[in-house]
C-alpha positions as semicolon CSV with decimal commas, in nm:
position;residue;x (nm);y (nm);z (nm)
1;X;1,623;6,798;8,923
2;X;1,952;6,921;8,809
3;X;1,797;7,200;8,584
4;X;1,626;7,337;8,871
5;X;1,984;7,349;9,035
6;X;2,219;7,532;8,846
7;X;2,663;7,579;8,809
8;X;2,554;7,937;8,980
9;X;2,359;7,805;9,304
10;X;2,546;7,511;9,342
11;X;2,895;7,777;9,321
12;X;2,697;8,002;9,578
13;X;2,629;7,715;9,800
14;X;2,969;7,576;9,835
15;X;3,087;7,953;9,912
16;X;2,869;7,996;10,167
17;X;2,952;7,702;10,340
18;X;3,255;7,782;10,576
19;X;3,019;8,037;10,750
20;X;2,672;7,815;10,672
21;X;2,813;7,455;10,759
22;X;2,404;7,402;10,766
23;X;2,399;7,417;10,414
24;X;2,571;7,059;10,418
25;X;2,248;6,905;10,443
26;X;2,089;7,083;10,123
27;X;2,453;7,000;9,973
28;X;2,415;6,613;10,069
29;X;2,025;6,619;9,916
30;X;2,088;6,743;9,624
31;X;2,447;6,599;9,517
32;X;2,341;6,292;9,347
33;X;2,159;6,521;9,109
34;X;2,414;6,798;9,062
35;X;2,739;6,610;9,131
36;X;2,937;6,701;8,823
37;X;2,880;7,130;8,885
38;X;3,052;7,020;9,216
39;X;3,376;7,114;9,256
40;X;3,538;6,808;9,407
41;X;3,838;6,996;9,590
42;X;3,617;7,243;9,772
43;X;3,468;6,903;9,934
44;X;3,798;6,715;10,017
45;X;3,913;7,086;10,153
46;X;3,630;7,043;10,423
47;X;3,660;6,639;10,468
48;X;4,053;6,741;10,521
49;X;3,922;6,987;10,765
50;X;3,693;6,780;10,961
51;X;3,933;6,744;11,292
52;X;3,961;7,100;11,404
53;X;3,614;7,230;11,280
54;X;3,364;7,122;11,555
55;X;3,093;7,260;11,336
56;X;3,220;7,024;11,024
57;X;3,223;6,813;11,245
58;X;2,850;6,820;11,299
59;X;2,801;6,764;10,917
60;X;3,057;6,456;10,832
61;X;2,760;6,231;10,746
62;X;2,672;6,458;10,474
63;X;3,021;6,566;10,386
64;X;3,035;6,188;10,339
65;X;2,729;6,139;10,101
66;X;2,863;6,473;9,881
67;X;3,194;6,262;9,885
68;X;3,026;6,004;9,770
69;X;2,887;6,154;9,500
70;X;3,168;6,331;9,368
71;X;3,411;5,979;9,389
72;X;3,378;5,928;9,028
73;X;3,521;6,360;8,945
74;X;3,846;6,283;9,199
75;X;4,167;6,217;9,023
76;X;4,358;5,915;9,146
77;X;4,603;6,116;9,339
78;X;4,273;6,229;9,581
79;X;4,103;5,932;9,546
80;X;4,391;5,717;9,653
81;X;4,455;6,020;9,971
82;X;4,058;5,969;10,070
83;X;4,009;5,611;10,029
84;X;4,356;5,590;10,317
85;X;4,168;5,837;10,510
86;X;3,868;5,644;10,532
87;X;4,034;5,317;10,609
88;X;4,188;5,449;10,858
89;X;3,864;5,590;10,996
90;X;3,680;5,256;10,952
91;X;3,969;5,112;11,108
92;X;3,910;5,301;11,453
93;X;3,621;5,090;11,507
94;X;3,525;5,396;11,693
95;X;3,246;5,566;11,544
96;X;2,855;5,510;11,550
97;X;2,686;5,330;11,283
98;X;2,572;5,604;11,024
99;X;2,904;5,720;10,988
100;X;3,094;5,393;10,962
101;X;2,786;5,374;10,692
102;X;2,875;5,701;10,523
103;X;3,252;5,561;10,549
104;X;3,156;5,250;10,357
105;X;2,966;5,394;10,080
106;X;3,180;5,632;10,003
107;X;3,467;5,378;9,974
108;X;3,235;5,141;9,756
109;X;3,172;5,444;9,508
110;X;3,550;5,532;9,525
111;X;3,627;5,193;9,430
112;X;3,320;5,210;9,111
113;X;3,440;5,555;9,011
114;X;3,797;5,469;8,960
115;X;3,775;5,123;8,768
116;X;3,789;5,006;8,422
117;X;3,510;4,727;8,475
118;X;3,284;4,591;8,739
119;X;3,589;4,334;8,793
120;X;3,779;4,525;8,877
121;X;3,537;4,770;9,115
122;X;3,487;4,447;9,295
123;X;3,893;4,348;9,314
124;X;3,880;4,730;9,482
125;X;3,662;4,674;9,750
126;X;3,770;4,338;9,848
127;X;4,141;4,461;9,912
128;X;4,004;4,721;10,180
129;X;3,726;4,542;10,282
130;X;3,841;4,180;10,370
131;X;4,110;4,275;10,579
132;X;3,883;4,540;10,778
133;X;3,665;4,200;10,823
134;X;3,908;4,005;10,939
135;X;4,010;4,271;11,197
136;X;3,650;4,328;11,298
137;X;3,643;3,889;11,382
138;X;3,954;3,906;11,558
139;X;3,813;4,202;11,756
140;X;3,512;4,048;11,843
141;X;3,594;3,732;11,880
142;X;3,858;3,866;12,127
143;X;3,587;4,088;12,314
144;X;3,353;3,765;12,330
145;X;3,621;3,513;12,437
146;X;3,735;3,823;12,707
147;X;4,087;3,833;12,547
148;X;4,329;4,097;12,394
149;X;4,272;4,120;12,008
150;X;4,521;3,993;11,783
C-alpha cells in the first residue's frame, strides 16, 4: 500500500489540508501505511490548532489516528508536549467515547514509540493511566453514592 502512496501525494495532501480539512479522513486511512513520508510537525501544527478551528475540530478523531501513527517519528520534546495534552483531555472526562478512544490509543503508541523495551512501554502507560483510573472510581463512585468527587 505504501508504493501506491508516494513522499509526493502524501506532501500534496498535507498542503491541501488547511483549506480541505476533509482530506483528514483519507489522511487517517492511509497513515498506518505511509506514516514515515509524514511529516510529524505539520500534524501536531493542526492537533495544536484544534480549539479555534471548528472545522479541525470536525476531524480530531482522525487527527488522532494520524497522531497515532506518527508517535514513534516525534522527538521527546513533542512527545512529552502531546502526551500532557492528551492527559489533560482524557482528564476532562468530557468527551464522547470515540474520542476518549482516539485519546487512549494515541497515548498507548506514544508510550511504545518512545521506549527502550516493552518494560518499559508498559511502566509508560501505567504512570498516566492508573491515576486517570483512580480519578474515573472516585468520580463515579461519587456520582453513584450522590456525593462531590474527591
Amino acid at each position: 500500500k505504501e508504493k501506491r502512496f508516494n513522499t509526493t501525494f502524501i506532501r500534496a495532501l498535507l498542503k491541501m489540508l488547511p483549506e480541505h480539512p476533509e482530506g483528514w479522513v483519507l489522511l487517517s486511512n492511509i497513515s498506518e501505511h505511509v506514516h514515515s513520508s509524514i511529516n510529524a510537525s505539520t500534524i501536531l501544527e493542526s492537533w495544536e490548532e484544534l480549539e479555534q478551528n471548528k472545522a479541525l475540530q470536525e476531524r480530531a478523531i482522525e487527527i488522532l489516528k494520524v497522531l497515532e501513527h506518527v508517535a514513534p517519528h516525534l522527538s521527546s520534546d513533542e512527545a512529552s508536549s502531546l502526551s500532557y495534552d492528551l492527559i489533560k483531555r482524557l482528564q476532562s472526562f468530557s468527551s464522547p467515547p470515540a474520542y476518549i478512544q482516539g485519546l487512549i490509543s494515541t497515548m498507548v503508541a506514544l508510550c511504545k514509540g518512545h521506549a527502550k523495551s516493552e518494560r518499559e512501554a508498559t511502566a509508560k502507560c501505567d504512570a498516566w493511566a492508573l491515576p486517570l483510573l483512580k480519578t474515573c472510581d472516585n468520580v463515579l463512585s461519587a456520582y453513584v453514592l450522590g456525593s462531590t468527587p474527591s
